[in-house]
Backbone bond lengths (Angstrom), bond angles and torsions (degrees), N, CA, C in turn:
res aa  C-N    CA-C-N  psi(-1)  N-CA   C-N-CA  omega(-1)  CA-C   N-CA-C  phi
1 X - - - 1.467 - - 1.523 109.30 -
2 X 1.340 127.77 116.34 0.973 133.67 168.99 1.684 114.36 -52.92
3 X 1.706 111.84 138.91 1.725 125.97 177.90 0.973 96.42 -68.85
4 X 1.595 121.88 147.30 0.840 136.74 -177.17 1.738 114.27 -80.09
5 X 1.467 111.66 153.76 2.010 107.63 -165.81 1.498 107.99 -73.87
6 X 1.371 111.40 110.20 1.345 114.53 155.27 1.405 127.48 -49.39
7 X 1.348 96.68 128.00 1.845 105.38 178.55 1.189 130.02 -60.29
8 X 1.614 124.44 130.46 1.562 115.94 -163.43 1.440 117.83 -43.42
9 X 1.319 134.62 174.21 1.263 122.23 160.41 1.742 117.90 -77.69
10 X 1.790 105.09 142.70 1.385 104.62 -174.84 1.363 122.40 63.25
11 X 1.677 104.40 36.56 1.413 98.09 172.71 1.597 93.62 -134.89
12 X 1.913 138.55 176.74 0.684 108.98 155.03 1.758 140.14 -118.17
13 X 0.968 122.97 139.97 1.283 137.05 -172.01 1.845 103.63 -2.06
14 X 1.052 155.56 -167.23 1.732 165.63 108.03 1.736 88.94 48.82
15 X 1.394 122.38 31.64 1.607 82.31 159.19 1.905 87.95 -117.89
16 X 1.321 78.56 165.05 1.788 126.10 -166.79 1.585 113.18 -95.42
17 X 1.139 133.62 74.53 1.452 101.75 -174.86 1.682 102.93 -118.99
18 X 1.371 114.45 137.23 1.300 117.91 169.47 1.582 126.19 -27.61
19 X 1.210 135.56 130.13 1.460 117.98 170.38 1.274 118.91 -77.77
20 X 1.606 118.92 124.44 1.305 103.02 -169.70 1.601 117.81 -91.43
21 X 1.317 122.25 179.24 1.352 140.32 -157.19 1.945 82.65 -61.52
22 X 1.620 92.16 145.71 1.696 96.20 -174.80 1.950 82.27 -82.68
23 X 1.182 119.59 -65.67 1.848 94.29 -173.90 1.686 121.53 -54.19
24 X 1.355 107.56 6.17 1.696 97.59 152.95 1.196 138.30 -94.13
25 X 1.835 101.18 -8.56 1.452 109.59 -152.25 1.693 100.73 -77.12
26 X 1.613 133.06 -16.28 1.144 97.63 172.35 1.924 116.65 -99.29
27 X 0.937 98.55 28.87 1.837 113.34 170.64 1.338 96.53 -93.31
28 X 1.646 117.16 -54.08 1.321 101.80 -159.55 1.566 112.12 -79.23
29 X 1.231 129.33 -26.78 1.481 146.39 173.15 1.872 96.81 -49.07
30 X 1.307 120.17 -41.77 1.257 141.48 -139.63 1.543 70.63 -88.96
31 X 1.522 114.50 -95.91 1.511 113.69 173.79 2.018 129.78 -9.08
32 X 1.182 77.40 -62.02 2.001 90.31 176.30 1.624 86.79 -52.19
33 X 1.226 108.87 -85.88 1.652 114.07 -156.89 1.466 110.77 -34.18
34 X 1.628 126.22 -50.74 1.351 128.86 167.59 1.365 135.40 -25.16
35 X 1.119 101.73 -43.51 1.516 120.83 -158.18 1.777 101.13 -116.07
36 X 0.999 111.32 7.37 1.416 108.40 -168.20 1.966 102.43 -115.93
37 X 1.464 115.62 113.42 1.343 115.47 -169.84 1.554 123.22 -76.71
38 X 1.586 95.36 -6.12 1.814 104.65 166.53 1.456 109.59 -136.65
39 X 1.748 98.79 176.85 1.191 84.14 -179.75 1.470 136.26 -83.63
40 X 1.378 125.03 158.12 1.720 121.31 -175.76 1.605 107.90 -90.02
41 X 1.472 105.39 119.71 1.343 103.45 155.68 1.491 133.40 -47.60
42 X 1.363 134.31 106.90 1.186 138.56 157.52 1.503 108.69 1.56
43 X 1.535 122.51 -55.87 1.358 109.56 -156.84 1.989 109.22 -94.56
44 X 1.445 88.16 -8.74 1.680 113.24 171.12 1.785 101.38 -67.01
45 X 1.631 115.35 -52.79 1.167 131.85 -178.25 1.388 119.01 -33.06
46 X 1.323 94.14 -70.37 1.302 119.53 -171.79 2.031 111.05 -43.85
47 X 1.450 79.03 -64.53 1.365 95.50 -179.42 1.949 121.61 -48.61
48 X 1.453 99.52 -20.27 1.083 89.36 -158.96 1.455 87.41 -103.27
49 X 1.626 134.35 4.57 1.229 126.62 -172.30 1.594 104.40 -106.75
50 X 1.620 121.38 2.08 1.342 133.43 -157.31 1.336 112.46 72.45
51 X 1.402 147.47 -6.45 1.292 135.95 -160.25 1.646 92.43 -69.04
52 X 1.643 110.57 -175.31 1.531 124.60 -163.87 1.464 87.44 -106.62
53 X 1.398 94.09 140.20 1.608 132.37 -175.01 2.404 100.22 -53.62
54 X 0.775 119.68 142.82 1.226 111.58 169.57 1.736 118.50 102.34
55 X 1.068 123.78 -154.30 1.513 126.70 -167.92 1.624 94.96 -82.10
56 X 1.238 114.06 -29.44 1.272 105.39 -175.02 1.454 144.27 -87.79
57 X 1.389 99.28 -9.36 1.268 136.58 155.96 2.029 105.78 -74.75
58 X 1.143 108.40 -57.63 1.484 115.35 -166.19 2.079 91.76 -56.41
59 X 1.430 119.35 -55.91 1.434 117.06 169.12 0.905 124.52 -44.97
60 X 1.317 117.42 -47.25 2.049 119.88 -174.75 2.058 88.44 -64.02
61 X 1.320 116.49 -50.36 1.494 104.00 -165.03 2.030 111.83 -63.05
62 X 1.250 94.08 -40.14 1.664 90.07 172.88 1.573 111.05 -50.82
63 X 1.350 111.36 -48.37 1.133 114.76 -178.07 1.428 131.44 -54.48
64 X 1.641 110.95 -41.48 1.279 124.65 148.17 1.359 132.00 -31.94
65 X 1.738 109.89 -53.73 1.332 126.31 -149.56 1.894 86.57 -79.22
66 X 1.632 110.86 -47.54 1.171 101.35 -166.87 1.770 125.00 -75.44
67 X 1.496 89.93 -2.33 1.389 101.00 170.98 1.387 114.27 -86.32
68 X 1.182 118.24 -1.28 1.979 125.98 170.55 1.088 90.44 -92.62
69 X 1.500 145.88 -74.00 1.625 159.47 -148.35 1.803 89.97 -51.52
70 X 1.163 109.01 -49.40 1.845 115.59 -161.71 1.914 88.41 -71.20
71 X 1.269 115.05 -41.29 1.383 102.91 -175.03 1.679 126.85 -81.45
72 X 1.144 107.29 -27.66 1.259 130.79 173.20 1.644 95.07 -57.68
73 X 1.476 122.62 -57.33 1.394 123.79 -161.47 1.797 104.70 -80.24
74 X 1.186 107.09 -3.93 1.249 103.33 -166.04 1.810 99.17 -91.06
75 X 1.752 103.18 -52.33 1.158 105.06 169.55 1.708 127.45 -94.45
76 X 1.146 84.44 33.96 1.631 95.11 148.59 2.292 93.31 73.78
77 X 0.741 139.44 -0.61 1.356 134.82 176.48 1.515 118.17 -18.36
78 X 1.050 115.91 166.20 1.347 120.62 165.81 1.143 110.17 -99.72
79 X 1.681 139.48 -4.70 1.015 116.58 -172.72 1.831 106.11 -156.24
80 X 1.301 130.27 157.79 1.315 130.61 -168.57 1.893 93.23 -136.10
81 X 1.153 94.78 162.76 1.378 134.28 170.82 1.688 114.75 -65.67
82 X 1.280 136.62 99.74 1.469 134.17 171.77 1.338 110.45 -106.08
83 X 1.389 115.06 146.92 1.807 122.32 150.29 1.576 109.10 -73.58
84 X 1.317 109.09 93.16 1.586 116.17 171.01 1.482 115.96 -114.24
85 X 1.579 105.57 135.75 1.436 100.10 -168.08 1.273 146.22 52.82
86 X 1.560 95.95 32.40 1.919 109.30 -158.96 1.479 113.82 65.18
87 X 1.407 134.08 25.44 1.601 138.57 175.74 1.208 96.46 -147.27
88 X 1.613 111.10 160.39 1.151 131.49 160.81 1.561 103.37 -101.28
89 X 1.949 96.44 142.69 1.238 109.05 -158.92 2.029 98.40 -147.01
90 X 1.081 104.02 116.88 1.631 86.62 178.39 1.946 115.84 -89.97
91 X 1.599 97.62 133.65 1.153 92.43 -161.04 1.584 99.00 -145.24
92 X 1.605 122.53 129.87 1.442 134.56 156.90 1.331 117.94 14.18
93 X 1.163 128.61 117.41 1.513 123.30 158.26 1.374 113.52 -62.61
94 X 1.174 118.12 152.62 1.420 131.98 -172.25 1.716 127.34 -61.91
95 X 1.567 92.16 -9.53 1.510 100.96 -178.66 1.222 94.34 -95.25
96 X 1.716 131.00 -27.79 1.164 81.53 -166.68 1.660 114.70 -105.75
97 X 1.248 104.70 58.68 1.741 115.85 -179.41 1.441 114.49 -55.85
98 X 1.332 124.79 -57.26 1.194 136.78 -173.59 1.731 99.39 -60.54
99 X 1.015 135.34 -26.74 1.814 118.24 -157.64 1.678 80.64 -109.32
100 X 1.180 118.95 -11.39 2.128 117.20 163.92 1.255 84.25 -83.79
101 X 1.063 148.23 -50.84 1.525 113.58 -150.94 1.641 96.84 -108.57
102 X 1.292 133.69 19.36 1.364 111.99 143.02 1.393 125.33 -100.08
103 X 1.270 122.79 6.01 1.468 155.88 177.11 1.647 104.10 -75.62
104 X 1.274 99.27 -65.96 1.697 102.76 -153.12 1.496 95.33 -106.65
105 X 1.685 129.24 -34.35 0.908 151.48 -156.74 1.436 123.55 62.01
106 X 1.766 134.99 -138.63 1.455 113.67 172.10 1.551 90.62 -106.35
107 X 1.508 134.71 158.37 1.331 151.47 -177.26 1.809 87.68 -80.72
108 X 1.304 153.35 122.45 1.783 129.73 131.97 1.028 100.28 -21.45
109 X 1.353 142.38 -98.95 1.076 140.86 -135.39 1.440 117.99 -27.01
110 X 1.554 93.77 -35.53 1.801 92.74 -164.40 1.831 111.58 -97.45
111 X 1.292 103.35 0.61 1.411 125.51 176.60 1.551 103.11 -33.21
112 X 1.226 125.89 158.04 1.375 118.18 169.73 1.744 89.37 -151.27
113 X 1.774 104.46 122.95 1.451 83.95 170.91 1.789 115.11 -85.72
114 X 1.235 110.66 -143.16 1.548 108.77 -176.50 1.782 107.53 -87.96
115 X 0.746 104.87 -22.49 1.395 102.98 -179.68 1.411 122.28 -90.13
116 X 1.562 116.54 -15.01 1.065 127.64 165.42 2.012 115.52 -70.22
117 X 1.505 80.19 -52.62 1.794 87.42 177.98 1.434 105.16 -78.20
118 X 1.303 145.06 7.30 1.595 134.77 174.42 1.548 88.27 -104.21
119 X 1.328 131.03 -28.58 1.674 124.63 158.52 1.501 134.84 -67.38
120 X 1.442 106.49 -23.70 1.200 113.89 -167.73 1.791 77.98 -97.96
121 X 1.220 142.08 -56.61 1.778 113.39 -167.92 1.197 118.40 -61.80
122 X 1.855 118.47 -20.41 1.416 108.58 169.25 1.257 119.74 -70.37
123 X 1.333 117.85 -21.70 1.344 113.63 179.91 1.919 102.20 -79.40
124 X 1.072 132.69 -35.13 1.170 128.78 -158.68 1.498 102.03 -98.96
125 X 0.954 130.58 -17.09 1.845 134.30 136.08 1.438 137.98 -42.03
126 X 1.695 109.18 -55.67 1.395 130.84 177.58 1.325 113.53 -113.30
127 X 1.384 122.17 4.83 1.633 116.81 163.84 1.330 108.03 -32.97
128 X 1.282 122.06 153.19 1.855 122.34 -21.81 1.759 96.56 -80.15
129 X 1.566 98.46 117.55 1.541 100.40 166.06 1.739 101.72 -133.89
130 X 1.474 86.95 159.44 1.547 131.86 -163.82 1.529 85.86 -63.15
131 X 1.890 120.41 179.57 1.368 134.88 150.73 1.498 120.82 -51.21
132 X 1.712 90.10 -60.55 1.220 112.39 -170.05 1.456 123.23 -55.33
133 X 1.530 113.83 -52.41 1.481 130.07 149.55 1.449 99.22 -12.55
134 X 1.564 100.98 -90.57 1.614 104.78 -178.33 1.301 132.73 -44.41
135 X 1.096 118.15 -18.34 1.523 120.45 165.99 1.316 132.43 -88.69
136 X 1.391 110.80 -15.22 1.410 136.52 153.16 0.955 148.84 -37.96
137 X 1.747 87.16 -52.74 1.592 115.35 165.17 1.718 101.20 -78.53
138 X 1.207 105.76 -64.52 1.668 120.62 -162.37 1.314 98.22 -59.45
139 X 1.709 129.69 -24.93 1.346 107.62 -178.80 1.627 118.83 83.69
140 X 1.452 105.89 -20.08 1.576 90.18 -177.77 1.826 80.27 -136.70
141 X 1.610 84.41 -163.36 1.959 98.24 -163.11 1.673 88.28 -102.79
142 X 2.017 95.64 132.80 1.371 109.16 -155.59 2.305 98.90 -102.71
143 X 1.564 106.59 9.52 1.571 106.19 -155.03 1.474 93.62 -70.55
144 X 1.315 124.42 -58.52 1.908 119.08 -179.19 1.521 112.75 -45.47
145 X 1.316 123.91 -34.16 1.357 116.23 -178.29 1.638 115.96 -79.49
146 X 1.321 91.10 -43.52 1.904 103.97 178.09 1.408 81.64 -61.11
147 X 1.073 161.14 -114.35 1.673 149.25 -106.18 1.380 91.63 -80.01
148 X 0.844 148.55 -21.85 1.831 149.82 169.56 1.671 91.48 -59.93
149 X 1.260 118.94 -71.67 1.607 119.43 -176.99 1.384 109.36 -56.15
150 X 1.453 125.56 -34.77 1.069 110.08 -177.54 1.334 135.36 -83.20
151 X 1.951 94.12 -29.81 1.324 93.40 164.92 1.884 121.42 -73.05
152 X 1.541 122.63 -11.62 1.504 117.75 162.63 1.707 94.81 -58.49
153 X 0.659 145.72 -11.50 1.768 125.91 -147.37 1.385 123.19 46.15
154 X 1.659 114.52 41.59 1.094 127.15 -177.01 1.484 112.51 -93.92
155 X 1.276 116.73 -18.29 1.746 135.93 -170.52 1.810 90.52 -152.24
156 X 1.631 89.87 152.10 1.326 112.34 173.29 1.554 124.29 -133.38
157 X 1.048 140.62 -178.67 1.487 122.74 164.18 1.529 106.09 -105.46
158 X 1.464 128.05 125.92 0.826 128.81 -179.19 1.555 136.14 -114.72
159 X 1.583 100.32 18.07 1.241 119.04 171.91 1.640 110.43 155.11
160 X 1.618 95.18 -150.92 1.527 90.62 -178.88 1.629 108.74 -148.35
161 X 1.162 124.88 157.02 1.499 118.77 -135.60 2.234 67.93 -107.27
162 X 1.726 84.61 162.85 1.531 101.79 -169.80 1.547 85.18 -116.47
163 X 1.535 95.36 85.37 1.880 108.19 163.20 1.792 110.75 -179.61
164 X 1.188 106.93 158.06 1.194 118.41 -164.29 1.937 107.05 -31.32
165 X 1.378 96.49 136.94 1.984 106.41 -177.47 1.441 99.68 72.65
166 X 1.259 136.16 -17.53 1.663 138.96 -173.66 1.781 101.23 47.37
167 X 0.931 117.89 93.96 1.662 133.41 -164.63 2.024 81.52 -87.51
168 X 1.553 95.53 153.09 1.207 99.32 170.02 1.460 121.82 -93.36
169 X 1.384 127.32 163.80 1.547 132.98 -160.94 1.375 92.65 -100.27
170 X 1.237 130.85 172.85 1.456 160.65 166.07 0.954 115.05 -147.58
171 X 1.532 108.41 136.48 1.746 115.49 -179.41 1.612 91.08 -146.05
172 X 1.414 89.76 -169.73 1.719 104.03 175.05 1.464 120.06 -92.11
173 X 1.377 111.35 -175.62 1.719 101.79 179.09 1.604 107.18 -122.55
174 X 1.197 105.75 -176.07 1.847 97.63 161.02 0.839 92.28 -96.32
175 X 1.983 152.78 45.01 1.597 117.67 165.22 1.766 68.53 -116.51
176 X 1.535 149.29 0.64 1.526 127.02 -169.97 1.599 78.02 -92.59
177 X 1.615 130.21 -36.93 1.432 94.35 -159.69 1.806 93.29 -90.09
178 X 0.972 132.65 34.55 1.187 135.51 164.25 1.646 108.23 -97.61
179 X 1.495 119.07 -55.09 0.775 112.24 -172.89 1.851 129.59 -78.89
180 X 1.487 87.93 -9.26 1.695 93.11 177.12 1.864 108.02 -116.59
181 X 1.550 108.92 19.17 1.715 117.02 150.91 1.882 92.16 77.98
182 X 1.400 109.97 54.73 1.697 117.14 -173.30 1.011 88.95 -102.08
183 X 1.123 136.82 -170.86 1.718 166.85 173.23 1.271 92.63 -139.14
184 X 1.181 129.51 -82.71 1.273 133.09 -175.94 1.877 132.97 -130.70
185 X 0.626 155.69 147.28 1.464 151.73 -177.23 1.654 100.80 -44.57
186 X 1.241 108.95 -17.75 1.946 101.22 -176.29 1.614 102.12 -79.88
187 X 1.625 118.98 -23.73 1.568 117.88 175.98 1.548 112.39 -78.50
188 X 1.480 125.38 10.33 1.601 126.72 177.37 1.934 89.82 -72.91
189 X 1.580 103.40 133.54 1.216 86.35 158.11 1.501 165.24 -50.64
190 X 1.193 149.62 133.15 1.606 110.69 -168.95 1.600 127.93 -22.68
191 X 1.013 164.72 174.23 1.393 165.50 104.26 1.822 124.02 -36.24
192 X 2.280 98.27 -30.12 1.457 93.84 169.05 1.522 120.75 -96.20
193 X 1.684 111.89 11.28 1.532 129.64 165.30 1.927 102.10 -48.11
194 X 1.570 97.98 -48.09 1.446 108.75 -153.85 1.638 115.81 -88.54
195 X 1.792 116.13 -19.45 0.981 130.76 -177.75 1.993 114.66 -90.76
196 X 1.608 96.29 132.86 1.322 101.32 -177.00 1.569 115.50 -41.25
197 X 1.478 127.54 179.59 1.129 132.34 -174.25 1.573 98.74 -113.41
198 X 1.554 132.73 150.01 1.290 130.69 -170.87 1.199 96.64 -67.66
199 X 1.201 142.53 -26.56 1.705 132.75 -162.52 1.556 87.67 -87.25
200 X 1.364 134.70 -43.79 1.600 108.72 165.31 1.351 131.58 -88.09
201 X 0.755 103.68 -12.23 2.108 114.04 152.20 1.821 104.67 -43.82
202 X 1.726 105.16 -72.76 1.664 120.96 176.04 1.585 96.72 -35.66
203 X 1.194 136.39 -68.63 1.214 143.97 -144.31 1.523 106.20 -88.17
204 X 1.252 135.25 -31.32 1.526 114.31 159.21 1.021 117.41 -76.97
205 X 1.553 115.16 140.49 1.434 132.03 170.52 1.737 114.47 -39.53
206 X 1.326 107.91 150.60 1.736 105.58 167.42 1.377 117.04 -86.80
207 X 1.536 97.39 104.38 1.835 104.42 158.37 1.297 131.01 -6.24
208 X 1.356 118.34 123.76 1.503 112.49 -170.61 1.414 116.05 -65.41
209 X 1.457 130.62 127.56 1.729 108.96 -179.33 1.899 113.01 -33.31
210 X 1.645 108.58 153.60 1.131 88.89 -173.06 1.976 90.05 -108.76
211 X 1.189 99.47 165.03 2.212 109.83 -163.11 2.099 76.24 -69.12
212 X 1.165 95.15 155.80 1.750 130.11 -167.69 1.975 82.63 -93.87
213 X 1.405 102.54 117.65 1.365 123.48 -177.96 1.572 111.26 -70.14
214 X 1.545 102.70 131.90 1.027 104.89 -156.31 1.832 105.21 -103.78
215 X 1.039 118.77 15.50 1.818 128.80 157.48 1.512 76.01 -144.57
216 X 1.803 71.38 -174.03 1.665 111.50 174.20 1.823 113.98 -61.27
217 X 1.495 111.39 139.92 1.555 98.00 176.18 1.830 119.08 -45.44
218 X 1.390 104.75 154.46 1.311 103.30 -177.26 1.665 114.42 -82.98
219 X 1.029 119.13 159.23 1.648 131.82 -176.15 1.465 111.41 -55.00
220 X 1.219 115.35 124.42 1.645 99.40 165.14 1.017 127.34 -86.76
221 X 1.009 150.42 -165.92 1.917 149.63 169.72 1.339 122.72 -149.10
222 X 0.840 125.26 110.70 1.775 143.26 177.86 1.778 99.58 -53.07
């Protein structure tokens, strides 16, 4: 006897929903996306618009989505349709940042100082890395910032490294590629975008040795 078909991912199990009218489907997509405070998985999408389960359903919805994006741009909108965090999520054009942030202003909470965000790209570069790793690079002690990231839900622990004491891993979350407008970790920019070129490597002088530290590195702070 054949097992019975497992349900796509991010959809849910026995529900039923009518297929709706194909000239509604980008109103009603439009609707879902509105009202929805994160983003919707594609295969959640589908399901909830009636389209057919599979690649062919996932095409008719691109097709949809880009038929809002073309209208939105046509009549001038403030806002378009993104793949964020593996969902589509409609979200602000980029100009108009400044009249959001004299509106709502910035939240603290979501503040990141500099040492937090020069921790959080090493981690989202060299995931899954250790503490120590990170302190290696950074040079100083990374524990106040890691529980600062962790308590945002910006980093998670994602295991445990296969070496002496088994140190724990850190990676990213889907609320960092939520919160910095990712689709996926493949849209982080290159890493050799950000790194000097050898002809200016050649051309700065060599760093003076630095004096052999006389405690333990000092604490950083988020």
């Amino acid at each position: 006897m054949d097992a019975p078909a497992q349900p796509a991912p991010d959809t849910q199990p026995g529900l039923v929903v009518p297929p709706v009218r194909d000239e509604d489907l980008p109103a009603a997509a439009e609707a879902l996306l509105l009202t929805s405070d994160r983003p919707v998985p594609p295969p959640r999408l589908t399901q909830a618009l009636g389209l057919p389960d599979g690649a062919t359903g996932l095409g008719a919805l691109r097709g949809v989505i880009e038929s809002l994006n073309a209208l939105y741009e046509r009549t001038e909108r403030a806002f378009r349709i993104e793949l964020v965090a593996g969902g589509y999520r409609a979200v602000a054009l980029a100009r108009f940042a400044p009249v959001l942030a004299s509106l709502h202003g910035q939240r603290e909470s979501h503040a990141l100082s500099r040492a937090a965000v020069e921790t959080l790209a090493i981690v989202a570069y060299r995931q899954p890395v250790t503490r120590a790793e990170l302190e290696a690079i950074r040079g100083v002690s990374c524990g106040e910032v890691l529980r600062s990231l962790l308590d945002k839900r910006l980093i998670d622990i994602t295991g445990r490294a296969e070496e002496l004491g088994r140190p724990m891993l850190y990676g990213t979350t889907k609320r960092f590629l939520e919160s910095f407008g990712l689709a996926s970790l493949k849209d982080l920019p290159s890493a050799q975008d950000f790194a000097p070129t050898v002809e200016t490597k050649a051309a700065r002088p060599a760093p003076a040795p630095a004096p052999a530290p006389a405690h333990a590195p000092a604490e950083d702070h988020a």
